[in-house]
Jmol script that loads the backbone (N, CA, C; Angstrom):
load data "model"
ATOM      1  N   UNK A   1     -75.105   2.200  25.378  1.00  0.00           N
ATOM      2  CA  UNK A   1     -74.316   1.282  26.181  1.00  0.00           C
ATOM      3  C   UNK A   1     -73.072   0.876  25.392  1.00  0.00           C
ATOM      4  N   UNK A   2     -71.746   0.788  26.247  1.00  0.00           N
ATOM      5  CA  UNK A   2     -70.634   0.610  25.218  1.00  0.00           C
ATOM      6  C   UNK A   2     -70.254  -0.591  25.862  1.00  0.00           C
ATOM      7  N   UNK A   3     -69.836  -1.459  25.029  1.00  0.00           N
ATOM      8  CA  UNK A   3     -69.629  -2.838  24.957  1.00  0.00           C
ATOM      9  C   UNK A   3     -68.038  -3.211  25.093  1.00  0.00           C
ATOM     10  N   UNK A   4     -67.527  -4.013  26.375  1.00  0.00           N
ATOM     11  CA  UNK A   4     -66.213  -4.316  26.860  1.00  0.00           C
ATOM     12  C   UNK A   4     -65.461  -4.408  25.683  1.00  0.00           C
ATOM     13  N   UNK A   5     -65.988  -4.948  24.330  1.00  0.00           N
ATOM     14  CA  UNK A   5     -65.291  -5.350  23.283  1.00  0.00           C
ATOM     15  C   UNK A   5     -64.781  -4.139  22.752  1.00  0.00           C
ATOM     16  N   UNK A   6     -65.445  -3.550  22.787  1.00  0.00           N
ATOM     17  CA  UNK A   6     -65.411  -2.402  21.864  1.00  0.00           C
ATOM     18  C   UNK A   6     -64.411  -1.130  22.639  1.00  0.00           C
ATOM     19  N   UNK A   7     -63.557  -1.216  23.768  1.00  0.00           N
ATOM     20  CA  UNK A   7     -62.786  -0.474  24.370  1.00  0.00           C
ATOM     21  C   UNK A   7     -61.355  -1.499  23.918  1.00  0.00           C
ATOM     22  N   UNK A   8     -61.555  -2.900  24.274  1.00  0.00           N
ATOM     23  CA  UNK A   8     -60.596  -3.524  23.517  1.00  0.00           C
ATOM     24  C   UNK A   8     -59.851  -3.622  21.767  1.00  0.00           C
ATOM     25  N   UNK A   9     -60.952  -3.190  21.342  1.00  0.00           N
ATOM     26  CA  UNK A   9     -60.699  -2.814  19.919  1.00  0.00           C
ATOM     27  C   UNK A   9     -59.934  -1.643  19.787  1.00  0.00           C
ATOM     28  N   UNK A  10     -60.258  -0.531  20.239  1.00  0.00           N
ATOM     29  CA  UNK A  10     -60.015   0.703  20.430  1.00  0.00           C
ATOM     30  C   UNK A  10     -58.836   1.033  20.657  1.00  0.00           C
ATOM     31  N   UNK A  11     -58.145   0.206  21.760  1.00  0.00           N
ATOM     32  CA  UNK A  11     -56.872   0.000  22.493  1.00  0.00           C
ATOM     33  C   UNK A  11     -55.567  -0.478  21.359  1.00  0.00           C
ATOM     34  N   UNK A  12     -56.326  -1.639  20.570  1.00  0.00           N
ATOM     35  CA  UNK A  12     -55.719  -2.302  19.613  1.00  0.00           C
ATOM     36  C   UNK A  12     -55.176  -1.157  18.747  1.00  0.00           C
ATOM     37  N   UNK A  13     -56.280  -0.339  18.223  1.00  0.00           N
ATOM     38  CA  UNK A  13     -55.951   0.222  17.312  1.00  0.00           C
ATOM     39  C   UNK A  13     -55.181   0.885  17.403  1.00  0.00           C
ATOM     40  N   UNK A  14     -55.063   1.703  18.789  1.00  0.00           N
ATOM     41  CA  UNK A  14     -53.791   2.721  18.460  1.00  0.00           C
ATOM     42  C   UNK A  14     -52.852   1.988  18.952  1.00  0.00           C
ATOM     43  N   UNK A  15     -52.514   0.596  19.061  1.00  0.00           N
ATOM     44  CA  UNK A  15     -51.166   0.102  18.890  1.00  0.00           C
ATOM     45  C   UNK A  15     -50.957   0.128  17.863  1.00  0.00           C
ATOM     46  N   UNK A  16     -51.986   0.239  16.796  1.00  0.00           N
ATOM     47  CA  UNK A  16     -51.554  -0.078  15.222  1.00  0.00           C
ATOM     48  C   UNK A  16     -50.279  -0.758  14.596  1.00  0.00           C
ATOM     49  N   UNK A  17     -50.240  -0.021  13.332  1.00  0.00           N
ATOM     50  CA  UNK A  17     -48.937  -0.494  12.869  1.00  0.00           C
ATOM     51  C   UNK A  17     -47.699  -0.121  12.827  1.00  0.00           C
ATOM     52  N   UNK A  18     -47.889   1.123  14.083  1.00  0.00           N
ATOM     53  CA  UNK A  18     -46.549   2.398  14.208  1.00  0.00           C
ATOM     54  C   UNK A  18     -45.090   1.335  14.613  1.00  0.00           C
ATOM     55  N   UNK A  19     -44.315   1.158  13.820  1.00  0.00           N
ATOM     56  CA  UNK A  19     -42.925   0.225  14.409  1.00  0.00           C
ATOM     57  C   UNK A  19     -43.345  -1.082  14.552  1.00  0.00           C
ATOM     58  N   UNK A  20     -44.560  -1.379  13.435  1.00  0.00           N
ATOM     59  CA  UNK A  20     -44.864  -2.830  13.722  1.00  0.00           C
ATOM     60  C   UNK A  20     -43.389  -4.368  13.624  1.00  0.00           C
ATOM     61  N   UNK A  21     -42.523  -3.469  12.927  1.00  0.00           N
ATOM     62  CA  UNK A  21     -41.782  -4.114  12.671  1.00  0.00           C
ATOM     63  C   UNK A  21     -40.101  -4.156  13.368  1.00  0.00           C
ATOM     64  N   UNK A  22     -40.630  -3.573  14.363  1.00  0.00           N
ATOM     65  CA  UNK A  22     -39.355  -3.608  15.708  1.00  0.00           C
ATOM     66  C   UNK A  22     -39.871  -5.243  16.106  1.00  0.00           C
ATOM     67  N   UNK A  23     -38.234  -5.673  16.194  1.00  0.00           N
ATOM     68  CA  UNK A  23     -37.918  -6.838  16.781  1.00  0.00           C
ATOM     69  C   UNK A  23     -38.199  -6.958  18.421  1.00  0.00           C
ATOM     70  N   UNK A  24     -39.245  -7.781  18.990  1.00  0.00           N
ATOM     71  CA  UNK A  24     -39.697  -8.254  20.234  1.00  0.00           C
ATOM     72  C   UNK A  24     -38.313  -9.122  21.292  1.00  0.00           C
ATOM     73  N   UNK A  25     -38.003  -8.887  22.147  1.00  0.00           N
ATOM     74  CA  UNK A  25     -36.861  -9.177  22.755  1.00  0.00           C
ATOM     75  C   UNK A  25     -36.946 -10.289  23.747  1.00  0.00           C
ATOM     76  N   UNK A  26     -38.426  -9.493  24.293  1.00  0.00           N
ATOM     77  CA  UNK A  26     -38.959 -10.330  25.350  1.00  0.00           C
ATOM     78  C   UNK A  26     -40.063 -11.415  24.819  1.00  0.00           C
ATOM     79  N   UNK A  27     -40.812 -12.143  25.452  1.00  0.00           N
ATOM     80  CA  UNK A  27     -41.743 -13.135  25.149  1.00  0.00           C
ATOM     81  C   UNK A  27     -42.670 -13.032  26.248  1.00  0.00           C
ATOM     82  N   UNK A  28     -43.985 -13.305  26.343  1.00  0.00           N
ATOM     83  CA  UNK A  28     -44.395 -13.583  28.088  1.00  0.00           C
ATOM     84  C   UNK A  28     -44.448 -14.949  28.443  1.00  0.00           C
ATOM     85  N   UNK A  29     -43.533 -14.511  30.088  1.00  0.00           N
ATOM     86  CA  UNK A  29     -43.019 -15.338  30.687  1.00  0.00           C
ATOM     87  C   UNK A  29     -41.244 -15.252  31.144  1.00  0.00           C
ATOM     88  N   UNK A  30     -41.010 -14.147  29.992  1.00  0.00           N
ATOM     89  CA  UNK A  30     -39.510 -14.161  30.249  1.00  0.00           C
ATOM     90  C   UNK A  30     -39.669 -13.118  31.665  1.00  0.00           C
ATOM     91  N   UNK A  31     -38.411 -13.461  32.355  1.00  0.00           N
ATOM     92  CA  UNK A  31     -37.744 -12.379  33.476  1.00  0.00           C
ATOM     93  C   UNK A  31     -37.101 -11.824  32.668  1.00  0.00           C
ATOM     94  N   UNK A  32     -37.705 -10.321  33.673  1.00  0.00           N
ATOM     95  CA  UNK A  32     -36.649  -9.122  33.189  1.00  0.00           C
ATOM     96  C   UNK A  32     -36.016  -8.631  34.334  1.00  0.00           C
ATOM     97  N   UNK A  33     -35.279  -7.828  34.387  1.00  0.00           N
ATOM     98  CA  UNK A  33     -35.276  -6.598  35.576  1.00  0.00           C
ATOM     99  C   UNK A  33     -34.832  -5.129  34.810  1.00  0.00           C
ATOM    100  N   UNK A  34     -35.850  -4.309  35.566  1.00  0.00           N
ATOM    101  CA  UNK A  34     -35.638  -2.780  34.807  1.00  0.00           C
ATOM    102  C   UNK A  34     -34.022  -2.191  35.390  1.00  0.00           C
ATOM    103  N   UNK A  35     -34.020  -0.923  34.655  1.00  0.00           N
ATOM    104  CA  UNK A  35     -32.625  -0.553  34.942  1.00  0.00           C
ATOM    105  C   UNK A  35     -32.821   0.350  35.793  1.00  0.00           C
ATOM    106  N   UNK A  36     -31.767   0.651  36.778  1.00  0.00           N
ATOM    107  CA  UNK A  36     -31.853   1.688  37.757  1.00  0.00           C
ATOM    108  C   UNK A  36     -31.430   2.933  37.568  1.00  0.00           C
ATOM    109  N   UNK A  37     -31.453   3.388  35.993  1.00  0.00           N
ATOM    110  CA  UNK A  37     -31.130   4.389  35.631  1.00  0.00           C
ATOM    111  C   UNK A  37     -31.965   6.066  36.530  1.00  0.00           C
ATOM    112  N   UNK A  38     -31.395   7.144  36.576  1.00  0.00           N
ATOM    113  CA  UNK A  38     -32.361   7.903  37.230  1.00  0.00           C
ATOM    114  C   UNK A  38     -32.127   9.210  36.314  1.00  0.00           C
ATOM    115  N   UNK A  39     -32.735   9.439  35.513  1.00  0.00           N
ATOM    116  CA  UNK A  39     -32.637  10.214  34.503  1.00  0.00           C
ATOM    117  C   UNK A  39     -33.702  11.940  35.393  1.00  0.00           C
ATOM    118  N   UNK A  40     -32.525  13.024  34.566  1.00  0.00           N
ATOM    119  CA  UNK A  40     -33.061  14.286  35.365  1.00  0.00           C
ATOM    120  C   UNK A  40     -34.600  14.465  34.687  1.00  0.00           C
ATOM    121  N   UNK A  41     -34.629  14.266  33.115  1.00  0.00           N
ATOM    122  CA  UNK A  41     -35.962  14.429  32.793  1.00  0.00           C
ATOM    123  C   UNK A  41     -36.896  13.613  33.246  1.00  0.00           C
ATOM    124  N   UNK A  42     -38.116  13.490  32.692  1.00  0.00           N
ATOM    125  CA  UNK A  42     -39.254  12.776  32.223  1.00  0.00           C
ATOM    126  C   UNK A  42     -38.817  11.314  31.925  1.00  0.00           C
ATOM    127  N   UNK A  43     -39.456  10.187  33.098  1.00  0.00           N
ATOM    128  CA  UNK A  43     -39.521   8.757  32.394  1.00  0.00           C
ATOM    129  C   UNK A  43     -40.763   7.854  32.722  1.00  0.00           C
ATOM    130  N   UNK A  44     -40.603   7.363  32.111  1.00  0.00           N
ATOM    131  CA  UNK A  44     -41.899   6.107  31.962  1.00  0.00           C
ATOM    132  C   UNK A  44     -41.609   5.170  33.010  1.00  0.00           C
ATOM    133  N   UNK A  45     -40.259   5.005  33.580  1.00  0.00           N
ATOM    134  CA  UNK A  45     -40.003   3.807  34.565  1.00  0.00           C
ATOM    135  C   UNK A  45     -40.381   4.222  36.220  1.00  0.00           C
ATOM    136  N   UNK A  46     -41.334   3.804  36.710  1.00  0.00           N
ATOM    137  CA  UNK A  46     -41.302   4.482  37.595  1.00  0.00           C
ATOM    138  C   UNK A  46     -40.367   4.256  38.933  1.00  0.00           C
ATOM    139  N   UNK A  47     -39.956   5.529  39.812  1.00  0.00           N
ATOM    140  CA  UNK A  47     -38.721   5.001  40.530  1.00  0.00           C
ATOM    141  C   UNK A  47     -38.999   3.811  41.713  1.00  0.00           C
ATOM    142  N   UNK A  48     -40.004   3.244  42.353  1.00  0.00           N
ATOM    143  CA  UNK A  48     -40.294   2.357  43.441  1.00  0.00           C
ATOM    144  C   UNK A  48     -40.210   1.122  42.245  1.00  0.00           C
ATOM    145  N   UNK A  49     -40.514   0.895  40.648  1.00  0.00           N
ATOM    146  CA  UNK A  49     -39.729  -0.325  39.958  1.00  0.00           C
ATOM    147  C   UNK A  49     -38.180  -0.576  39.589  1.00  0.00           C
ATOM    148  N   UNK A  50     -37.467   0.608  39.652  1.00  0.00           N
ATOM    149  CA  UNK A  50     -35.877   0.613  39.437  1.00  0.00           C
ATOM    150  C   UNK A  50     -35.454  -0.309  40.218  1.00  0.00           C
ATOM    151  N   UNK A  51     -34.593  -1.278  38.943  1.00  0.00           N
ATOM    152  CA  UNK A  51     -33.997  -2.608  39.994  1.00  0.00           C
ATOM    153  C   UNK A  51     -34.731  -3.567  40.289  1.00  0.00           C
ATOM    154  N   UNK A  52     -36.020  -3.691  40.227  1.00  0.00           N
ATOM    155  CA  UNK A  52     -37.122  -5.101  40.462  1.00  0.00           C
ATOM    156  C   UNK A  52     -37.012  -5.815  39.032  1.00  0.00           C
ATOM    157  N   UNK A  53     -37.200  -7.025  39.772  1.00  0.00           N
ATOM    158  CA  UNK A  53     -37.602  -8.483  39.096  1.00  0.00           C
ATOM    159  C   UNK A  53     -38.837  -8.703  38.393  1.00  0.00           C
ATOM    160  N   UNK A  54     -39.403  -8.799  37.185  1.00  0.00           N
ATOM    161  CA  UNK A  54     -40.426  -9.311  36.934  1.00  0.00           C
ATOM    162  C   UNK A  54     -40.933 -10.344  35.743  1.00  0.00           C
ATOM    163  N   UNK A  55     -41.663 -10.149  35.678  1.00  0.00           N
ATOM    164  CA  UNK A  55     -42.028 -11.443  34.571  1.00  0.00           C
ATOM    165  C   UNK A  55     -43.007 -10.507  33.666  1.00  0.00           C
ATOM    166  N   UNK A  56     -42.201 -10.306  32.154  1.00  0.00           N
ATOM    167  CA  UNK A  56     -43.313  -9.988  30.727  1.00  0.00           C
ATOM    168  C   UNK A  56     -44.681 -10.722  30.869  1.00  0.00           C
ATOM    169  N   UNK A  57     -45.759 -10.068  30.924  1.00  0.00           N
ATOM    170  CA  UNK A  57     -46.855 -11.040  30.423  1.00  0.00           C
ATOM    171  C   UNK A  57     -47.552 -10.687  29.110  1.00  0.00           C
ATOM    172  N   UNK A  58     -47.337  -9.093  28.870  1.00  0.00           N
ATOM    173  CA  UNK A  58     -47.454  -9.310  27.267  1.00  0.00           C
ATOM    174  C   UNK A  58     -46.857  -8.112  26.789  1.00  0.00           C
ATOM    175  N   UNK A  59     -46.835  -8.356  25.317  1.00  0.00           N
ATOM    176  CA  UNK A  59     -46.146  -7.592  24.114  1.00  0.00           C
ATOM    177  C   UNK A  59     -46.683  -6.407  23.570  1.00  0.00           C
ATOM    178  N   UNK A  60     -46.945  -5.206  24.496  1.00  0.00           N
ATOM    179  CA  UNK A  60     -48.023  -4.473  23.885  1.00  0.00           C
ATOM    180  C   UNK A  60     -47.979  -3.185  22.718  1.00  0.00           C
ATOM    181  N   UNK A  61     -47.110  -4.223  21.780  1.00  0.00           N
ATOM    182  CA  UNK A  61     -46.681  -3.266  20.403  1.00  0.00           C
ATOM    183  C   UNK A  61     -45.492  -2.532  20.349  1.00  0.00           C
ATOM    184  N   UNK A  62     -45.535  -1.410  19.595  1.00  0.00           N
ATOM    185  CA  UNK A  62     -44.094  -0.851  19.377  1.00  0.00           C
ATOM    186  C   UNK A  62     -44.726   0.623  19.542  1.00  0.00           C
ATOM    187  N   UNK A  63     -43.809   1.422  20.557  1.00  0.00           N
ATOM    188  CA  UNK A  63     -44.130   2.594  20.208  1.00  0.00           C
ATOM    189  C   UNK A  63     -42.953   3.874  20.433  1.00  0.00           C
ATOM    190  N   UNK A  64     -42.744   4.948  19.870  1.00  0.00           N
ATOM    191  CA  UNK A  64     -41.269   5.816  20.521  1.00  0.00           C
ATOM    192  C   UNK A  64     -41.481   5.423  21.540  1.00  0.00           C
ATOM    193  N   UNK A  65     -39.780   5.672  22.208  1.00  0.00           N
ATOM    194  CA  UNK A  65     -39.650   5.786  23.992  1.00  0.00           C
ATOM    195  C   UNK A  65     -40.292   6.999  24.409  1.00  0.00           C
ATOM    196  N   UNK A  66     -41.753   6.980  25.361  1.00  0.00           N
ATOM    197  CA  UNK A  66     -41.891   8.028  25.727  1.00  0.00           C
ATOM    198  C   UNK A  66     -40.915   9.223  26.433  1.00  0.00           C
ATOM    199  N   UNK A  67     -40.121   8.466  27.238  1.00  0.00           N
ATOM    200  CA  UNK A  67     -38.673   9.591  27.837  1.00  0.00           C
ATOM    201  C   UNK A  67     -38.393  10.503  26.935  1.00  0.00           C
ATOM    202  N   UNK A  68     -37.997   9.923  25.657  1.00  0.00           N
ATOM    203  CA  UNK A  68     -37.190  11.041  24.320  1.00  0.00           C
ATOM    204  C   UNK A  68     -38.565  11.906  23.930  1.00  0.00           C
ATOM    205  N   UNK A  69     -39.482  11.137  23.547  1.00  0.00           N
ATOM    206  CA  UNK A  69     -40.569  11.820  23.045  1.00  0.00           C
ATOM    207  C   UNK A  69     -40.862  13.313  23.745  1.00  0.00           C
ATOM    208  N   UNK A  70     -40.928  13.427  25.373  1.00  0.00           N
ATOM    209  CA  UNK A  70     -41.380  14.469  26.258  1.00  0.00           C
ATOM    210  C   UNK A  70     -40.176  15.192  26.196  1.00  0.00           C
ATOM    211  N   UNK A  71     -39.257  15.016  25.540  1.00  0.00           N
ATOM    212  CA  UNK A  71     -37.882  16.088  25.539  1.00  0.00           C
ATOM    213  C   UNK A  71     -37.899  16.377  24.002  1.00  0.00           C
ATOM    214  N   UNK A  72     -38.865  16.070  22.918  1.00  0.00           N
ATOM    215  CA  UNK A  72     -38.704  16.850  21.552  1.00  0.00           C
ATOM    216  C   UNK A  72     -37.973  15.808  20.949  1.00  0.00           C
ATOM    217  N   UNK A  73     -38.167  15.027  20.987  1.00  0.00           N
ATOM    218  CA  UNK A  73     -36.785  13.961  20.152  1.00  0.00           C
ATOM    219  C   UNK A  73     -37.727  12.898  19.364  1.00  0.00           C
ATOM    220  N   UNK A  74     -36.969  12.791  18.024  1.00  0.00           N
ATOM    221  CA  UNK A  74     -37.833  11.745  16.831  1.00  0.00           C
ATOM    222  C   UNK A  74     -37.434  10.556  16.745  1.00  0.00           C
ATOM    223  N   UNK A  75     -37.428   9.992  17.685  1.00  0.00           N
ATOM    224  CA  UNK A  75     -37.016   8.282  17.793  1.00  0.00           C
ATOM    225  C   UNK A  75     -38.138   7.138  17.162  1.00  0.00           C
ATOM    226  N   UNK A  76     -37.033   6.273  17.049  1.00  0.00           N
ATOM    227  CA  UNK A  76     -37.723   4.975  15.901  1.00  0.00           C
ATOM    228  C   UNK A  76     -38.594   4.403  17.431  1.00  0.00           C
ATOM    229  N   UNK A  77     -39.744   3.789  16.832  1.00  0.00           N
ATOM    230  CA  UNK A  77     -40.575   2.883  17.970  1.00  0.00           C
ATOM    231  C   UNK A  77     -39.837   1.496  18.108  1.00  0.00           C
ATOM    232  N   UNK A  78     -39.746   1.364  19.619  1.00  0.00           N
ATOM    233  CA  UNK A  78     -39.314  -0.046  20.105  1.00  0.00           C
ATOM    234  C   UNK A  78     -40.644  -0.726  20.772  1.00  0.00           C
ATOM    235  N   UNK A  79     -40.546  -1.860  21.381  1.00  0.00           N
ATOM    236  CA  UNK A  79     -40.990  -2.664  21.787  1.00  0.00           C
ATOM    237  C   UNK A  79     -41.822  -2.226  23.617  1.00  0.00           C
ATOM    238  N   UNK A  80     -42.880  -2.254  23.112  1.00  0.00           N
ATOM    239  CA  UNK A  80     -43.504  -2.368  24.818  1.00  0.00           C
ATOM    240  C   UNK A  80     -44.134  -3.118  25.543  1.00  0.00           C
ATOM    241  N   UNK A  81     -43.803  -3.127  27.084  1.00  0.00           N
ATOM    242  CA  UNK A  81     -44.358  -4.476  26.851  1.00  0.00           C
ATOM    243  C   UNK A  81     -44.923  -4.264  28.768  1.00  0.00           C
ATOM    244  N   UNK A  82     -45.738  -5.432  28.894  1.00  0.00           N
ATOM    245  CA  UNK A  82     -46.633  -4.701  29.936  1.00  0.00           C
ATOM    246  C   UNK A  82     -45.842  -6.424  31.262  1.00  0.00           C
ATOM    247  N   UNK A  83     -45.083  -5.551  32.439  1.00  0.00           N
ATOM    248  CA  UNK A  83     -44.336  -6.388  32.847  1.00  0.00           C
ATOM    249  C   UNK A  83     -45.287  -6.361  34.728  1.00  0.00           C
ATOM    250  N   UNK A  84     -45.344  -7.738  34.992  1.00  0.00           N
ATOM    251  CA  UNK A  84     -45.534  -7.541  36.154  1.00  0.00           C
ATOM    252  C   UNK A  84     -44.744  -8.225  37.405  1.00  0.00           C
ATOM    253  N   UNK A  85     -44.891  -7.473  39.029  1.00  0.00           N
ATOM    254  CA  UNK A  85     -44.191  -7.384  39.324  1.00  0.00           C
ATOM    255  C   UNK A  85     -44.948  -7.752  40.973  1.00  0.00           C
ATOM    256  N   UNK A  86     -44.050  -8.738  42.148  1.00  0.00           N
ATOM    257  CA  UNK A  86     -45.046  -8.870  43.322  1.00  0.00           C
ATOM    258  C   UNK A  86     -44.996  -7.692  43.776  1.00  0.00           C
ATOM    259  N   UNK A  87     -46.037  -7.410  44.488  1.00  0.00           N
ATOM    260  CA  UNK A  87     -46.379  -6.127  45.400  1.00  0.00           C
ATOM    261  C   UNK A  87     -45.526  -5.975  46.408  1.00  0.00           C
ATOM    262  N   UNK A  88     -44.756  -7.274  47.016  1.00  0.00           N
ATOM    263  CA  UNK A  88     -44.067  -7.419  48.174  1.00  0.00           C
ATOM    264  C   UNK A  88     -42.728  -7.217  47.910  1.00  0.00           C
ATOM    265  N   UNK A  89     -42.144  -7.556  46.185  1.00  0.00           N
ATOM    266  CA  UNK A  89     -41.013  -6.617  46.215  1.00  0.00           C
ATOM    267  C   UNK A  89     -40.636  -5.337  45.822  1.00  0.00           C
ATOM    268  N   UNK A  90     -41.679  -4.662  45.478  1.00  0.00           N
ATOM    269  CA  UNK A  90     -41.493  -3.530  45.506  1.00  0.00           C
ATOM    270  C   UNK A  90     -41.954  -2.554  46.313  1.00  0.00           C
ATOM    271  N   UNK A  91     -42.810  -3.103  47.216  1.00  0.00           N
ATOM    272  CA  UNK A  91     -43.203  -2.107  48.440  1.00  0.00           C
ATOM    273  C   UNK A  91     -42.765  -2.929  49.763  1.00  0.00           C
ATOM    274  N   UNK A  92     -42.392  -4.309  49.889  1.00  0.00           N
ATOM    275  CA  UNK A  92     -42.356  -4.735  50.993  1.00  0.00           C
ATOM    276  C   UNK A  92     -43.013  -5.589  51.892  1.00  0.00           C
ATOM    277  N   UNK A  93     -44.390  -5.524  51.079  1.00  0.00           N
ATOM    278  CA  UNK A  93     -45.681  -5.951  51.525  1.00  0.00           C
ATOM    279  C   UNK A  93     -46.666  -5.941  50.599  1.00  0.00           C
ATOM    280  N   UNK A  94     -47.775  -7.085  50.890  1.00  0.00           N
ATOM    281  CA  UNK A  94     -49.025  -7.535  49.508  1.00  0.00           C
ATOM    282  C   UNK A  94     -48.614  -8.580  49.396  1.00  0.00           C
ATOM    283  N   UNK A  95     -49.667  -9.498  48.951  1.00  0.00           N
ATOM    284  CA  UNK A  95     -49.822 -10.427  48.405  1.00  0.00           C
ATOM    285  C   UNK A  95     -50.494 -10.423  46.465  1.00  0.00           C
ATOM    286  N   UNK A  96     -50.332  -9.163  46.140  1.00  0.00           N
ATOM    287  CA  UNK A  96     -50.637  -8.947  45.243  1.00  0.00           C
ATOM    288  C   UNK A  96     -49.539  -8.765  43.865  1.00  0.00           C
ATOM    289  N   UNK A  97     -50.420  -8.547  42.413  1.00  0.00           N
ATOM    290  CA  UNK A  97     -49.277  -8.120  41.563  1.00  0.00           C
ATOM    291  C   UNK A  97     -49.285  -6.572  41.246  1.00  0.00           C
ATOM    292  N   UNK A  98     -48.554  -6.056  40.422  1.00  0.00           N
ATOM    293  CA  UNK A  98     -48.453  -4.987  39.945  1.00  0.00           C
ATOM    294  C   UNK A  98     -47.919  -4.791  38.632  1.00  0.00           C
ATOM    295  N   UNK A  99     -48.744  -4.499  37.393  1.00  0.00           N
ATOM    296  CA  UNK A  99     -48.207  -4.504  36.636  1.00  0.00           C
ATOM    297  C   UNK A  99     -48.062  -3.208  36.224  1.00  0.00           C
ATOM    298  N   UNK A 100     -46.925  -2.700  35.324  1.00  0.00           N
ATOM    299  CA  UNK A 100     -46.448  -1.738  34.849  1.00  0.00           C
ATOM    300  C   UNK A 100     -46.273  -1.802  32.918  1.00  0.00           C
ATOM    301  N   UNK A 101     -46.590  -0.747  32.268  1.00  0.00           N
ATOM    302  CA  UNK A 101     -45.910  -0.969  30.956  1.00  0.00           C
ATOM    303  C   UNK A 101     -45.046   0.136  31.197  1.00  0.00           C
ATOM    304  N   UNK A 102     -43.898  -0.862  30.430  1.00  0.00           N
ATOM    305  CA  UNK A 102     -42.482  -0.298  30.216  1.00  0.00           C
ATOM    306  C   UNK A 102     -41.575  -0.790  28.328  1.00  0.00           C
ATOM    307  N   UNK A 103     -41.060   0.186  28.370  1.00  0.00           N
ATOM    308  CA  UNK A 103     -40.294   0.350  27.786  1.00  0.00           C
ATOM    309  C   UNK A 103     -39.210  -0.589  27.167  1.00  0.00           C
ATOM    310  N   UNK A 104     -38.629  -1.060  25.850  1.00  0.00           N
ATOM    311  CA  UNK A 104     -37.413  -1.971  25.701  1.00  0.00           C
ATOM    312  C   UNK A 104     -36.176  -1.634  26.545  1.00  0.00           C
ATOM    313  N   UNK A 105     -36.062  -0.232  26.698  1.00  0.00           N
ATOM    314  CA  UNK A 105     -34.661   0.523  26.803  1.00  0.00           C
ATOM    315  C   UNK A 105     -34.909   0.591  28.374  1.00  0.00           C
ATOM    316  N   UNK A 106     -36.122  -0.058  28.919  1.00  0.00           N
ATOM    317  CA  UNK A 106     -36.169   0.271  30.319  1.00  0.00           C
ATOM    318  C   UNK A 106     -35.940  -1.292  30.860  1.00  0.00           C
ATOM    319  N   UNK A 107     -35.731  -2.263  30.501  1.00  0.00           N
ATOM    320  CA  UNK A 107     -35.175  -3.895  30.523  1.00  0.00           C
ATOM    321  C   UNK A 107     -33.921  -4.160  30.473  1.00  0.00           C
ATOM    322  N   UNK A 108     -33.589  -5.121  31.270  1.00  0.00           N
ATOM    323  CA  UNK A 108     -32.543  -6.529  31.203  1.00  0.00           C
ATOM    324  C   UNK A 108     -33.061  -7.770  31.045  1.00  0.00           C
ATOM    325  N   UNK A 109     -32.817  -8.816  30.843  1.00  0.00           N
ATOM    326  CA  UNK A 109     -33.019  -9.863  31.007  1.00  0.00           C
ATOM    327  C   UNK A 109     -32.447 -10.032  32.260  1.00  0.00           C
ATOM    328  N   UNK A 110     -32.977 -11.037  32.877  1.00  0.00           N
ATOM    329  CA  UNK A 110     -32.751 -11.210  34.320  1.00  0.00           C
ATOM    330  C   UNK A 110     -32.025 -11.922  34.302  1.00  0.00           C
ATOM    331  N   UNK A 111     -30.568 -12.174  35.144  1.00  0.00           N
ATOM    332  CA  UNK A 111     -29.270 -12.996  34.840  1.00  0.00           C
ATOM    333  C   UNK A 111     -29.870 -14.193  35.920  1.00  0.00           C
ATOM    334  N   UNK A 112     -30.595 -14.131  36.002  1.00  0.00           N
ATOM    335  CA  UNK A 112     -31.028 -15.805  37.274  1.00  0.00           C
ATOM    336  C   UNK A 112     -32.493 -16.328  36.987  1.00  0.00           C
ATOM    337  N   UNK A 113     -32.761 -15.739  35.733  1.00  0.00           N
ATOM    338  CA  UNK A 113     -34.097 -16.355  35.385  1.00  0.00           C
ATOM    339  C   UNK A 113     -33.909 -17.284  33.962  1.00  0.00           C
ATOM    340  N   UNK A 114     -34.788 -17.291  33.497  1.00  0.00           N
ATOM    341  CA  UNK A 114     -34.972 -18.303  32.201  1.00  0.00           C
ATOM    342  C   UNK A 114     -34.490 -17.005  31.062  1.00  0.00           C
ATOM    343  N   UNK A 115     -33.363 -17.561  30.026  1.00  0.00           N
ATOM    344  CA  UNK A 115     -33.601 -15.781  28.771  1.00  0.00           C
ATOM    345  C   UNK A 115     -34.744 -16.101  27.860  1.00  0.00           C
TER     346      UNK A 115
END
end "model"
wireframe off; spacefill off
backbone 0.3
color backbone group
């Protein structure tokens, strides 16, 4: 029998200490909004979040940008962070949330929220 704790540990670990020391931008609680960039390769942002509003709820370590990574590229680890988002603005409808992890390079600070 494997024990809830013990998948949480697990998780931890491979956040490890890879880029432990990239500077955190966001906090949870801050608004962000992702960028509406639409890149031909491979990205982590997915396109129904391009342009939504959300709120950081946590900091989930530092790791390369996966985008560069899936194109061969040796980038320093930034900041990731697990952002959520209402169901109703990004589909239209729900009363629910949606959270996504994303990327530093995939953020703004939101110009009508708290920085």
């Amino acid at each position: 029998m494997v024990r809830r704790d013990q998948h949480a540990a697990g998780r931890e670990g491979r956040r490890g200490a890879r880029g432990a020391g990239a500077v955190t931008a966001y906090v949870p609680g801050d608004r962000v909004r992702t960028r509406t960039a639409d890149p031909a390769g491979h990205t982590r942002l997915p396109r129904y979040a391009r342009g939504a509003t959300g709120t950081v709820v946590q900091v989930a370590g530092s790791h390369p940008l996966a985008d560069d990574r899936a194109r061969g590229l040796d980038v320093p680890a930034q900041p990731v962070y697990h952002v959520r988002f209402a169901a109703r603005d990004l589909f239209g409808d729900g009363d629910h949330g949606v959270t996504v992890e994303l990327w530093h390079d995939h953020l703004d600070h939101d110009p009508e929220g708290p920085a």
